[in-house]
Structures are given as structure tokens and as C-alpha cells.
Backbone bond lengths (Angstrom), bond angles and torsions (degrees), N, CA, C in turn:
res aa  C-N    CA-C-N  psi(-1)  N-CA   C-N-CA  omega(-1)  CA-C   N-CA-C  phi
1 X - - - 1.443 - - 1.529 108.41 -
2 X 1.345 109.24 144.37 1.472 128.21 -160.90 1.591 123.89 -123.90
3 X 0.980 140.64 66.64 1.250 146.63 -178.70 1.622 124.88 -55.69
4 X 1.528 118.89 108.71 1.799 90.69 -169.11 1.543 79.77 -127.77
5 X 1.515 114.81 168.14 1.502 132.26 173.25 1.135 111.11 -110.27
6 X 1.362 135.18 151.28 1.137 129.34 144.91 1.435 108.96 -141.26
7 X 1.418 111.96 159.72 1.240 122.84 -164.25 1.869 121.25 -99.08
8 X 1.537 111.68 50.62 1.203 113.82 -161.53 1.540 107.65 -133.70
9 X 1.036 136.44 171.88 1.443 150.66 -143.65 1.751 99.47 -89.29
10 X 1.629 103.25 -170.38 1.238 90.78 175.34 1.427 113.50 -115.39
11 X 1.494 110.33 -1.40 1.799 112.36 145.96 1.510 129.08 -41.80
12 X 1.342 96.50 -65.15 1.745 121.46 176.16 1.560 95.04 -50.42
13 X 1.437 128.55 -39.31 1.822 116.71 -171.07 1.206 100.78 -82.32
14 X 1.337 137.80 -39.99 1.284 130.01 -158.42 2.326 98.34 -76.11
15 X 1.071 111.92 -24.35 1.358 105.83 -160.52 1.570 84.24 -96.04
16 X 1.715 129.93 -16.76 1.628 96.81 167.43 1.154 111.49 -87.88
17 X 1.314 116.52 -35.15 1.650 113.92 176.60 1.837 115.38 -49.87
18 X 1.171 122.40 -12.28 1.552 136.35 173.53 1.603 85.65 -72.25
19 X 0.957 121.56 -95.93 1.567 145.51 -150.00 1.363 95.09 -49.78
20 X 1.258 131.89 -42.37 1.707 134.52 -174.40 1.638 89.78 -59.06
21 X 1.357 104.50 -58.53 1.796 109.55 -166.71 1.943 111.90 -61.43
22 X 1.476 85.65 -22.01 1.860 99.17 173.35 1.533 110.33 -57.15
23 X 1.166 98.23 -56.64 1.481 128.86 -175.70 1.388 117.09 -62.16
24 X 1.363 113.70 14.68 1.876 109.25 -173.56 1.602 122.80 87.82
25 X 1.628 110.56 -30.87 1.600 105.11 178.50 1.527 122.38 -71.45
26 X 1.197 84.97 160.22 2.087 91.08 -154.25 1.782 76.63 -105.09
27 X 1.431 136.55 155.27 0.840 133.12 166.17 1.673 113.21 -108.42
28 X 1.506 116.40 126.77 1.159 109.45 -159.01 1.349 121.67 135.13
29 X 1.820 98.94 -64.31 1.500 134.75 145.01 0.733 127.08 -48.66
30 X 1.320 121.50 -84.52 1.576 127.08 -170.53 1.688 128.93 -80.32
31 X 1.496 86.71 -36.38 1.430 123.93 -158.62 1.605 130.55 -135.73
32 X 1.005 136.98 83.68 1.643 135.21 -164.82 2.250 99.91 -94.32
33 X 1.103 118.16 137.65 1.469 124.81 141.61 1.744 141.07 -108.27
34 X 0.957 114.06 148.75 1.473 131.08 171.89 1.477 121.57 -125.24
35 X 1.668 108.43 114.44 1.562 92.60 175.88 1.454 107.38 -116.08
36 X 1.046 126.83 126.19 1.455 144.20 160.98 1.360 139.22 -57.69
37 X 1.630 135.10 62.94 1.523 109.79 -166.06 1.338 135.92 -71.58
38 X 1.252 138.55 142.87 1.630 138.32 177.06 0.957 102.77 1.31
39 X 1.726 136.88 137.12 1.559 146.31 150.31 1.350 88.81 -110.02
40 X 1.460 120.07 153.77 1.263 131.98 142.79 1.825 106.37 -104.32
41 X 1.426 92.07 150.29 1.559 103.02 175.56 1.473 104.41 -113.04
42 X 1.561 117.41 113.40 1.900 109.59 -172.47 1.180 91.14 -77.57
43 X 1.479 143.80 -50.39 1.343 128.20 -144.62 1.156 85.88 -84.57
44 X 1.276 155.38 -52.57 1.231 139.95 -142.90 1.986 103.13 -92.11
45 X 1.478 94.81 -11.34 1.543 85.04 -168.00 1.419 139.45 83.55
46 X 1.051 99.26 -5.31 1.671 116.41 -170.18 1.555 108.24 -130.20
47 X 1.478 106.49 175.86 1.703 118.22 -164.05 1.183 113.21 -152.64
48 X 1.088 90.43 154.70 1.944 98.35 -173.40 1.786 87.80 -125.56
49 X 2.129 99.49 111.77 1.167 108.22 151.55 1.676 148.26 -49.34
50 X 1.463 134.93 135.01 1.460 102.95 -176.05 1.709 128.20 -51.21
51 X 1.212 96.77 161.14 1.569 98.43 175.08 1.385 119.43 170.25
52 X 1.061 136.67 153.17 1.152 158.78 -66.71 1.821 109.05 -168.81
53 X 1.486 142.33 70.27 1.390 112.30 -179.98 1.228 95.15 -79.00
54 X 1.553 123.84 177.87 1.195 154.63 176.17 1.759 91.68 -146.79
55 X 1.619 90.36 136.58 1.875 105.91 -176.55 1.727 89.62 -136.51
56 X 1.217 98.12 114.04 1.700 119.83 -174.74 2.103 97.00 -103.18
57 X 1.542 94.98 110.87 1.482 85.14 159.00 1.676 130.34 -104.32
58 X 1.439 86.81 34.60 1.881 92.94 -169.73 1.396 96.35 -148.37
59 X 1.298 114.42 105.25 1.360 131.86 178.38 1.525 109.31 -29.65
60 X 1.676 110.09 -60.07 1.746 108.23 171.62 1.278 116.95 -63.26
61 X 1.023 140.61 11.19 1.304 150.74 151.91 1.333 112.77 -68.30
62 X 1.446 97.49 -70.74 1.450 91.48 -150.03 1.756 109.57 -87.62
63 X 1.431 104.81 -1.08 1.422 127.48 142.13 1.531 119.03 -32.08
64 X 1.506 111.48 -86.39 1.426 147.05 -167.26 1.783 76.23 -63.88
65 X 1.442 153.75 -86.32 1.465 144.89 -154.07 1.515 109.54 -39.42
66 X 1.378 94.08 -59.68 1.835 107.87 -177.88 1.152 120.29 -36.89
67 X 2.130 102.58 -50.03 1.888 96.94 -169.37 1.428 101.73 -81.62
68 X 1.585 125.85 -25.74 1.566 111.61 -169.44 1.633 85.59 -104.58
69 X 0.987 150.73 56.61 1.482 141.53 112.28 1.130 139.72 -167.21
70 X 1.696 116.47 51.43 1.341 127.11 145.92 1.388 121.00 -75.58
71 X 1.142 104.68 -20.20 2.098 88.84 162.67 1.454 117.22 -61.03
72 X 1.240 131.39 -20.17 1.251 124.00 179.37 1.239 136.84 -45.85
């Protein structure tokens, strides 16, 4: 099992999660998501941007996700 992040909205997730499902992946199966929106932390001062895990249970998966979309 394969966990990747990316740092994008929840527009941008819904149109890869299309194309993954284009592509043959069963979600559930192959492939699970989580999208996260912005928290701010007051006491700490800091924030957690939106984003996105992706949980790959097939090594060529989560292979094939990584090289066509870690530029994101």
C-alpha cells in the first residue's frame, strides 16, 4: 500500500479520481481518496494547506500516479 499527497483543491481531485476510474481503477480496489480542506492552527500559528491523499493498493498504480502527477 501506497500513499501519495498532493497539494490541490477539491476540483482538481474530483477530475483525477474521473480519469483513474477512466482508466480501469475500481475505487476501493485499487485505489481509495481523502480530501482535506485548509485548517489553520491559531495557537500554533500555522496551517495545513488543502490536499488530497491518494491510497494505491497496486504498486503499478501507484507507480503510473506518481510519474504523471507529482508535478501538481
Amino acid at each position: 500500500m501506497k500513499v501519495i499527497t498532493l497539494y490541490i483543491n477539491a476540483i482538481e481531485t474530483m477530475e483525477i479520481v474521473r480519469e483513474l476510474r477512466q482508466r480501469g481503477m475500481v475505487q476501493g480496489k485499487d485505489f481509495d481518496f481523502s480530501y482535506n480542506k485548509s485548517t489553520e492552527y491559531i495557537m500554533a500559528k500555522a496551517s495545513m494547506p488543502n490536499h488530497t491523499n491518494f491510497t494505491f493498493y497496486t504498486d503499478k498504480y501507484a507507480t503510473f500516479f506518481a510519474l504523471k502527477y507529482s508535478t501538481r
